[in-house]
C-alpha positions, 0 to 999 in steps of 0.5 A, spaced: 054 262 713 057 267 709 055 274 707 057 274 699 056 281 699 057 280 691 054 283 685 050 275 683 043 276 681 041 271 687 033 270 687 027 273 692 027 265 695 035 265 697 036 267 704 041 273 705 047 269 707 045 263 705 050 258 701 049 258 693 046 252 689 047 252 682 045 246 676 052 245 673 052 245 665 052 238 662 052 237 655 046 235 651 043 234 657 042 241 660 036 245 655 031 248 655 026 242 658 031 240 663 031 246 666 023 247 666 023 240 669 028 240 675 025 248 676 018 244 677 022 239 682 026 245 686 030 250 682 038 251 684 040 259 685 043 259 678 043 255 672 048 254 666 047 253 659 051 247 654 057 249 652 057 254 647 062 252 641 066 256 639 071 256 632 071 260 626 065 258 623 060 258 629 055 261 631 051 261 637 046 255 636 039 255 636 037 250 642 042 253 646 039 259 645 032 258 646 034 255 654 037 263 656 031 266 651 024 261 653 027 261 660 021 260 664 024 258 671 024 263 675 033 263 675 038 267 672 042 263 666 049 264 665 052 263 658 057 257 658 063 258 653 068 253 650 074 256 645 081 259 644 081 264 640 081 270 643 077 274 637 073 269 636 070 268 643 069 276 644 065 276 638 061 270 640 061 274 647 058 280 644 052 275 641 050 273 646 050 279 651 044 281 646 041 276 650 038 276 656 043 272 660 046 272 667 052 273 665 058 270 661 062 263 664 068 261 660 069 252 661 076 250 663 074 243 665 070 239 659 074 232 661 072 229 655 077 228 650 074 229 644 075 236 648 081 237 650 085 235 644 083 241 641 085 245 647 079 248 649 075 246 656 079 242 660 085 242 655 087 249 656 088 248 664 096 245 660 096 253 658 096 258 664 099 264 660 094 263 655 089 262 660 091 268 663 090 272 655 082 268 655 081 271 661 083 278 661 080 279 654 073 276 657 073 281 662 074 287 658 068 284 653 063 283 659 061 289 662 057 284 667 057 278 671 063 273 669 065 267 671 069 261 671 068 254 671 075 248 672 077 242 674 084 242 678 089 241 673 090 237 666 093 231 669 097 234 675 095 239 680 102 243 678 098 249 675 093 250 681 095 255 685 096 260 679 091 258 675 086 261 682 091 267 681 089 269 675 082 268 676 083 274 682 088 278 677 082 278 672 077 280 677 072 273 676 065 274 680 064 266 681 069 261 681 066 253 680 071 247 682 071 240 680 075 237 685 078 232 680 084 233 674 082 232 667 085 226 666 081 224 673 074 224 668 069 222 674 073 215 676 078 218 682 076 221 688 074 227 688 080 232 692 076 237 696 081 239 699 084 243 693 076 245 692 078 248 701 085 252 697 081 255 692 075 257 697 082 260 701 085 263 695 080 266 691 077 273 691 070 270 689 065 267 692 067 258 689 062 253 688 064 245 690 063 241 685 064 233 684 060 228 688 056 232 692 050 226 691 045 229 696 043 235 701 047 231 707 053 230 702 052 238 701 053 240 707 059 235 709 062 237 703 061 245 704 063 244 712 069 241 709 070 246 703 069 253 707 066 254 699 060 259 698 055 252 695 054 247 691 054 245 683 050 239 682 051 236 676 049 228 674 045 227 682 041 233 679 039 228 674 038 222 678 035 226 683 031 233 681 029 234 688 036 235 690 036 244 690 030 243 695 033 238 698 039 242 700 035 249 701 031 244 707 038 242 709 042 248 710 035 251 714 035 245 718 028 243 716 026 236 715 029 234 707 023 232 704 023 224 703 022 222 695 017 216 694 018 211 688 011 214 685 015 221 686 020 218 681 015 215 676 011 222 676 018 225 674 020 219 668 013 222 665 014 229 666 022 228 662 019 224 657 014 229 655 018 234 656 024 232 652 020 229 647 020 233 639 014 230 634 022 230 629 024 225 633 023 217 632 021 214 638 026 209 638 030 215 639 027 218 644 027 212 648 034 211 647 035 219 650 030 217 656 035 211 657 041 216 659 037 220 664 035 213 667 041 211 667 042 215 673 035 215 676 036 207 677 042 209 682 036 209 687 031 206 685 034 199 687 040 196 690 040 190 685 040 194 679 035 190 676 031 196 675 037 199 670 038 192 666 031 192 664 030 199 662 037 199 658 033 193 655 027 197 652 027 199 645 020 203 645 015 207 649 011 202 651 016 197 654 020 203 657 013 204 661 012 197 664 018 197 666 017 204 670 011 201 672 013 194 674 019 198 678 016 204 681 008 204 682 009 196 685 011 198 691 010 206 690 011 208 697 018 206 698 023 211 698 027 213 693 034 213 695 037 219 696 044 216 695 046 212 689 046 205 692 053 202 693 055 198 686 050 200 682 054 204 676 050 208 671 055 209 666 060 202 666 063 204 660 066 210 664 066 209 670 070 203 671 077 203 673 079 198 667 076 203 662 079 207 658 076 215 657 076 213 650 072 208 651 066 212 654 058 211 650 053 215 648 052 215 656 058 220 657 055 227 660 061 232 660 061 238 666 
């Protein structure tokens, strides 16, 4: 295992020399209530807020905030930034290092295309001089820990090597890798090896991210990788036991077998969690329906438990079907794999979609 040796504020329960967890920032999932819901389950080493917006009349918003002030988990919060403008993200910078955040992370990755056709997030991976001006202006504006968070390339690989390169030249303390290009979205392979070249090439410790779907894929992929640990973004949602699982994992204890009432203790837990008096029920349902989505990867192999759930339109139908799934047979285990086939974001997903075409179920990290 490797001794980092670095400046990250890891917490008292992480062993010296031990691989890094961390949950990866997804947008309108990653708040406040989802990071007090998976800390209760098993927190990661460190967390990462939803991006925050940055343009010429942006502010840092509210509900993102309140994740990095009301942060009862025990974890350091790292501030995610999305933008181009160099004197409007050191001004965005400057705000939030009044609060108390871990550290700045700049998003180089955001596949969406909303996103990268305003050139920022993964959109700026086409720019590597003005990805390099980012990058030396964040550094010389955070006095603390600053971090990076990317995808491979745009639409090809052909600005890999010095994308890795600046991030040495301008002194980065972290370095994310999602093994997969923009264009790639989450439907190719994950490319693990380009995630082994950025472990070899970087002067800061990297974090593997892309599919790693459970404790034992943790490890098979740090083995393969050589990184520093594991971002875990949408198996984090299916499985909120997945940090503690992969802390078992790397310690060579017994993983902790998850049971389908464990996983109806955890519906009930996000429902509440989640819930703002604000929002009309239906509403509420209908975001519960984005989290279950991933959650019924493991529930059954049939996806029936995913066909009826999409098909609930109130707390009391979502409820019976939780019940009818997960407390009739409640001892069975929950999968720590998705099961073969059983997709929870077809529109997205499929290879014959288009990445336009994503729904309210597309999350983006």
């Amino acid at each position: 295992m490797l001794d980092l040796g670095s400046r990250l504020p890891l917490p008292a329960q992480h062993q010296p020399g031990g691989w890094l967890t961390a949950l990866a920032p997804m947008q309108d999932v990653t708040d406040l209530a989802f990071m007090q819901v998976i800390a209760h389950y098993g927190a990661p080493d460190f967390f990462f807020t939803e991006f925050f917006r940055v343009h010429a009349h942006s502010r840092p918003e509210a509900h993102i905030l309140r994740s990095i002030d009301e942060n009862t988990t025990g974890r350091p919060v790292f501030a995610q930034l999305i933008g181009e403008d160099l004197n409007f993200l050191a001004k965005t910078t400057r705000e939030l290092l009044r609060h108390n955040v871990a550290g700045i992370d700049l998003n180089l990755g955001c596949p969406a295309p909303k996103v990268y056709k305003k050139n920022v997030g993964g959109g700026l991976l086409r720019e590597p001089a003005k990805v390099g001006q980012i990058l030396a202006m964040l550094r010389e504006n955070v006095p603390g820990l600053f971090t990076v968070k990317m995808r491979i390339g745009f639409s090809d690989t052909e600005n890999f090597d010095r994308l890795i390169d600046l991030v040495n030249e301008h002194r980065v303390d972290l370095l994310s890798v999602h093994g997969r290009t923009v264009k790639e979205m989450y439907r190719s392979e994950v490319h693990y090896d380009f995630i082994a070249r950025a472990a070899t090439r970087a002067q800061c410790p990297v974090l593997a991210n892309g599919n790693v779907t459970s404790a034992r894929r943790a490890g098979t992929v740090l083995a393969e990788t050589h990184a520093a640990g594991v971002m875990i973004g949408r198996h984090a949602i299916r499985n909120p036991w997945i940090f503690r699982q992969c802390r078992e994992q790397f310690s060579g204890q017994a993983v902790t077998r998850i049971t389908l009432a464990d996983v109806r203790d955890y519906v009930t837990r996000l429902y509440a969690a989640t819930r703002s008096p604000e929002i009309p029920e239906r509403n509420h349902v209908n975001k519960m329906k984005k989290y279950l989505n991933f959650v019924g990867q493991s529930v059954d192999g049939s996806g029936a438990f995913l066909h009826e759930m999409r098909r609930t339109e109130s707390e009391i139908e979502l409820f019976t079907v939780c019940d009818r799934h997960l407390l009739g047979d409640p001892s069975r285990e929950f999968s720590p794999e998705p099961y073969p086939g059983v997709i929870a974001r077809p529109n997205c997903e499929t290879p014959e979609s288009g990445t336009d075409g994503c729904s309210l179920e597309t999350i983006t990290h």
